[in-house]
N, C-alpha and C positions, 0 to 999 in steps of 0.2 A: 280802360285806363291805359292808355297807349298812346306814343306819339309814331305816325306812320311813317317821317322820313328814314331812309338808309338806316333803320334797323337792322332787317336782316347781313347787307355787307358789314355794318360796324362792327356787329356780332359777332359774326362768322370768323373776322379776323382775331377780336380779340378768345376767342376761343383757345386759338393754337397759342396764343400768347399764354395765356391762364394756364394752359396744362402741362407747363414747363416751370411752372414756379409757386403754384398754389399747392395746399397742405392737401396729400391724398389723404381720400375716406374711400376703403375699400367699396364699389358697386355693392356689392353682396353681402356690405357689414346690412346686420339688420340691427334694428332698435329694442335693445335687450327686455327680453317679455313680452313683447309685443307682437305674438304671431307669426316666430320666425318664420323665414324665406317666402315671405307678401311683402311686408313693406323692409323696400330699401332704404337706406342711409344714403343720401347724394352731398357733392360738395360743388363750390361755385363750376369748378370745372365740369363736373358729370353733367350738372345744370344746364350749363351752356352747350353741350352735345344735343343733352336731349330737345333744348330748346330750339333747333335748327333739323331733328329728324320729323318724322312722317305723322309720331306717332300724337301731336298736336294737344300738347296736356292742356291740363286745365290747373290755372295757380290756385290758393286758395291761402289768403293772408290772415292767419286768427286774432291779431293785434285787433284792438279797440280804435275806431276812429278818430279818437283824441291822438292815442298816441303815434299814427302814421302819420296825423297832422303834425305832433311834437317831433317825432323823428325824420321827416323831409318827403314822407312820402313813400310808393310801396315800387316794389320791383315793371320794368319798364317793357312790360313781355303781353302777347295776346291773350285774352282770359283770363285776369288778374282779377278774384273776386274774393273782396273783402266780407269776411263771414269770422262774425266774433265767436270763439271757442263755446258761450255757451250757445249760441243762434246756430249749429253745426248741423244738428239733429230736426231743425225746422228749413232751416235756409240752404243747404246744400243739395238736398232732392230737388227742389226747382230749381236749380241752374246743371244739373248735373243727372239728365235722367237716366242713360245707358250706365247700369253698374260696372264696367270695364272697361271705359275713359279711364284714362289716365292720370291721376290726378298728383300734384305734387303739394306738399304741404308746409307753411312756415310760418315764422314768428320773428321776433326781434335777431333771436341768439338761441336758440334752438332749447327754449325751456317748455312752451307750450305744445309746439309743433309734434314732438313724439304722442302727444298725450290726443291730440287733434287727430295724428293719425291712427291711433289705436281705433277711436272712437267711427272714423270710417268706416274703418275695415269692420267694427260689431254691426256696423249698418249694411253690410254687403254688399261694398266695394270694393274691389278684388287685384289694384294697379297702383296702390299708393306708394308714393315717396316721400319719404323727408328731407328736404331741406336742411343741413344740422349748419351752416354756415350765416342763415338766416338774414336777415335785410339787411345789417349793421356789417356782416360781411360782403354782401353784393356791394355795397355801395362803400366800401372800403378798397374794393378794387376798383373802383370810380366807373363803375359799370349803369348804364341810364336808369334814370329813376322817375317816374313816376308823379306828380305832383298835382294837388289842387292850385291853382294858376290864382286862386283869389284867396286864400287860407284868411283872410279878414274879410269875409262877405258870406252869405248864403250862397252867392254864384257859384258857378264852381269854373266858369273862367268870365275874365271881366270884358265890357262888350270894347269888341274893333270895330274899324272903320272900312268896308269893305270896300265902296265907292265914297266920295263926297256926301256926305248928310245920309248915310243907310250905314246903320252898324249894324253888330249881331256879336248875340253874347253867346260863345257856342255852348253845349251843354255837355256833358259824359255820353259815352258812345254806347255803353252799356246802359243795364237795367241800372231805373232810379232807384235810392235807398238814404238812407238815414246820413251816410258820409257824405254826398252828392246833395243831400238836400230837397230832390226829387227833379234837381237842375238836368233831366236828359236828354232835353230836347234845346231847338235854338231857337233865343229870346230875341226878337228882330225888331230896331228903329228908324222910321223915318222920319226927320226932321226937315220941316218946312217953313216959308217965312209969316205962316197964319198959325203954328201950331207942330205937333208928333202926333203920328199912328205906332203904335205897337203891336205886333203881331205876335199873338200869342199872350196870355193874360197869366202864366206860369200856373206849377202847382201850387201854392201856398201863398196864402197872404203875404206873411213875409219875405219871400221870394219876389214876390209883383213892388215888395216895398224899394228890398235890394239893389231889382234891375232901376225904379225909379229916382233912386239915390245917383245911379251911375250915369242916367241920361241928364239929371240935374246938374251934375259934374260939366256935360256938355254946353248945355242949353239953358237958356232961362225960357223956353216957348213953355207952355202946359200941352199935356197930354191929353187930345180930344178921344182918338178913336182908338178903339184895341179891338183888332180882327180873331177871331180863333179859326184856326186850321180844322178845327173838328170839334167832336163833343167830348176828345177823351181830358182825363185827368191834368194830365202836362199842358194842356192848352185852356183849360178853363178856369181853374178851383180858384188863381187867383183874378180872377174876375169883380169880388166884391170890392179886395183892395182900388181898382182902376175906380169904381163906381163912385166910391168916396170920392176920388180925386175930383167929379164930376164931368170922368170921360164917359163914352156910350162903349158899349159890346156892340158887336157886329159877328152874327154867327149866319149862316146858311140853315136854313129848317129842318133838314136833315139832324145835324147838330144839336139844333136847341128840342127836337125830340127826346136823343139820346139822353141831355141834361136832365131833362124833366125825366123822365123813364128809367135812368141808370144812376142820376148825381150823386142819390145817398149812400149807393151801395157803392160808389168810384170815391167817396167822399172817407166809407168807413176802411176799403182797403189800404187806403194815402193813411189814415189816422195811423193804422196798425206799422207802417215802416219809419213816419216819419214821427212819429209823438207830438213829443212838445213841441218841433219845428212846424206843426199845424195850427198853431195858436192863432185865431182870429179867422181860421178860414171856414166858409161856408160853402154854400151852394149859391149862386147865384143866377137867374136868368138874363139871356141877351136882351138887349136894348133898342133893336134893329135885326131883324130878319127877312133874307131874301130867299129867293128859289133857285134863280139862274148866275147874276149877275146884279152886284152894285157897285157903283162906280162915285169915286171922291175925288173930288178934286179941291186942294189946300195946298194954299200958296201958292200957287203954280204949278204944283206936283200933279200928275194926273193918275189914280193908283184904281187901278180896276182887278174885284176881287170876283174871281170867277169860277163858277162850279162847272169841269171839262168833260165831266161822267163819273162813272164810276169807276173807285179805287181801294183803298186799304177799308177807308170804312166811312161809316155814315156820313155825308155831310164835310168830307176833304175838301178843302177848296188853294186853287193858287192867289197870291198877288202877284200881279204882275205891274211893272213901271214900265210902258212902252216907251218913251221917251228915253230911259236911261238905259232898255234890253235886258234888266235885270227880274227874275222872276224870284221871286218865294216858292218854294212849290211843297213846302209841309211837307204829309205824308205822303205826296202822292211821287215824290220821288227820294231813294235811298243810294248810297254807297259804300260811307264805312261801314254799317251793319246791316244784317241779315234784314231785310223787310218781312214785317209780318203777316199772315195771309190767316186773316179771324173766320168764324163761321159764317158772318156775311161778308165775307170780301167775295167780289166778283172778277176772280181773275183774266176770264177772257173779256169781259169787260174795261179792267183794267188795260190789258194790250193795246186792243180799238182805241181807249182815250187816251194812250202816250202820241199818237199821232197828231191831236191838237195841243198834246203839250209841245209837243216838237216846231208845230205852226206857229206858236208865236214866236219863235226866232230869237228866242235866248239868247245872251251874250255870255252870261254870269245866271247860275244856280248857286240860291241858299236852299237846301234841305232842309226838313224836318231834323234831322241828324246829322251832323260832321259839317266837316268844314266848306266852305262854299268852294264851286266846282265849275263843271263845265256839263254839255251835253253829251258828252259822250261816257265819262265817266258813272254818269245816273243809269244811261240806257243801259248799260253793261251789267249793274249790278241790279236792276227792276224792270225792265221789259225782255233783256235777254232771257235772265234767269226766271222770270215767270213762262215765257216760250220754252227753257230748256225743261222745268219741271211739268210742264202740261205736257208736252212731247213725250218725256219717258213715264210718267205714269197713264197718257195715252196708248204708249204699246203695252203697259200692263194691262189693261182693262180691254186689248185687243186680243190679248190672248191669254184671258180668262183667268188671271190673276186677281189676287182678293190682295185687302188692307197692308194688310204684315209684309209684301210683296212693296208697296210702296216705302214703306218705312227703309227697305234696303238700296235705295237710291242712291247715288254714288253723287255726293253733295262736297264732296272734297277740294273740288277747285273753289268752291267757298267760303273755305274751313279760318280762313284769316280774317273774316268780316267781325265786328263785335257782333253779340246775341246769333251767333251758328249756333252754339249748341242749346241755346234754350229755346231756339226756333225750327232748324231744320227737317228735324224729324216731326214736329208740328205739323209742319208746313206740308210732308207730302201726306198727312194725315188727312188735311182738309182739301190737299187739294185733291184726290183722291175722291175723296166722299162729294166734291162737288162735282167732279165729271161721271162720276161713275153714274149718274143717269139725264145726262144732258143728251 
């Protein structure tokens, strides 16, 4: 929940500004009963220090999704995770697995926030702060904030125009959830003068309704093809809605395995975050399945969607528009957030086939994730960083270091990416276990 431009300098300045005229709360007040000298009392000011040191907290908003929607939105910082007071005790271990991150805690006006942080600290998290100035503070100093970009849509931002007739609705950087919609990925359209392709079929029926509410806005063409990037949940569930409409799925085999193999159990996990915003959605099977390579051509458009090797996981595939240099590339390429490396990812694999992603001569990169880019900035955060992490858990395993050895990798120049901390020590988990007998 972040916007990446000139944060850190705007911050930084308004820092020194804030701590010449905001209301001190002693560092070391603690919050009365609660465990003195663990958790601190912070104020916008302390906030603002600590949110420019090293020690890279983790936000943690207890406010209910209605009301960050009613109140304008949540603080405008990295790791902003909205986790309702009673969801604290289920939802904060997965986003938060080292008990000695640093976590800071808040609410509107500092009524739930003390009570939020007691309840950490019984769970055996040892770094807690409170927040007592709380969101209605931060944003009283006119301090960035945070915002669903579509507060009257399921989107949770509404689609732009990246080039001529190709939008992309981007989605949340972070993990999908109940506020978001399950919007975490980007919703991508080509409009042609025979017809749309969409890439990516969303999670939810109503989500796939949403996106085609906003290309209807654009276009009176109908939606023939909807491509999926893979078999997972964000690229598929809403599949049945497009079906209706009387477009085809277009999955890779790989893919339409997974669906068939995983859909109920990826179907029953979405139920559990998203509830009632799953209404109407099933499982559905592609409609069109390739191996390598299929190629459309509409309207003129010529859109070839292509399997390059192996990558994040079963069945990735790019589109690519060679006429326009613009490429799709799902999951197979990341940058605002951490990329994630599953039990079958093949990461050396992965490296070998950034070299044809690289071959086809990109102009413009849309990701799976964040905002469309370039090629240098994908390589930087997915082929660098999968070379940086095989190299250093390569000399562990050269000098006869075990597991736990990997989990201490020094992942810090990454620590700004969304999903670092629910991925990185993941990551040298698997990646570890997968070299460790290659």
């Amino acid at each position: 929940m972040i916007f990446k431009s000139n944060r850190c300098c705007f911050l930084f300045i308004l820092t020194f500004h804030l701590l010449s005229f905001l209301p001190a709360v002693a560092s070391q007040e603690t919050t009365a009963g609660y465990h003195k000298q663990t958790v601190l009392n912070i104020n916008t000011s302390e906030l603002l220090v600590l949110s420019q040191s090293d020690e890279t907290p983790v936000y943690i908003d207890v406010r209910t999704p209605q009301e960050i929607a009613e109140q304008g939105g949540t603080l405008d910082l990295p790791r902003v995770y909205n986790v309702e007071r009673g969801w604290l005790e289920r939802k904060v271990p997965e986003r938060v697995l080292n008990k000695n991150t640093p976590i800071v805690v808040f609410c509107e006006a500092n009524q739930r926030s003390p009570l939020a942080a007691k309840a950490l600290l019984e769970m055996g998290y040892t770094n807690v702060r409170n927040y007592v100035d709380g969101f209605l503070g931060w944003q009283a100093a006119g301090l960035p904030i945070e915002k669903d970009d579509a507060p009257d849509s399921m989107l949770y931002s509404l689609p732009r125009e990246v080039i001529p007739n190709v939008w992309s609705a981007i989605g949340f950087t972070g993990p999908g959830s109940y506020f978001n919609s399950g919007h975490n990925n980007n919703l991508t359209f080509i409009i042609t003068s025979d017809g749309v392709v969409v890439v990516n079929a969303s999670e939810n029926y109503l989500l796939a309704k949403a996106l085609h509410d906003e290309i209807k806005s654009v276009t009176d063409k109908k939606v023939k093809y909807v491509i999926l990037e893979n078999g997972q949940g964000h690229a598929m569930l809403g599949s049945a809605y497009w079906q209706e409409q009387g477009a085809k799925i277009i999955a890779h085999s790989d893919a339409a395995k997974e669906i068939e193999a995983h859909g109920s159990e990826i179907l029953k996990s979405a139920r559990m975050k998203l509830r009632d915003k799953l209404t109407g959605t099933f499982v559905s099977v592609p409609d069109i399945i390739f191996d390598t390579e299929y190629n459309l051509s509409l309207g003129g458009v010529e859109i070839d969607i292509l399997d390059l090797g192996p990558t994040h996981s079963p069945g990735d595939i790019v589109v690519w528009l060679p006429k326009e240099k613009l490429v799709i590339s799902g999951d197979v390429a990341f940058h605002e957030r951490m990329l994630p490396v599953f039990e079958h990812t093949d990461t050396d694999g992965w490296i070998k086939t950034w070299e044809a992603f690289l071959a086809l001569g990109a102009e413009i990169v849309i990701p799976g994730h964040g905002k469309p880019t370039n090629y240098d900035e994908v390589t930087k955060y997915t082929r660098d960083y999968l070379q940086f992490m095989r190299n250093a858990v390569g000399q562990i395993i050269d000098n006869d270091g075990e597991l736990q050895d990997a989990y201490l990798i020094d992942q810090s120049k990454y620590s700004h990416l969304d999903t670092y901390f629910e991925l990185s020590r993941q990551n040298s988990g698997r990646i570890f276990r997968e070299m460790e007998f290659e």
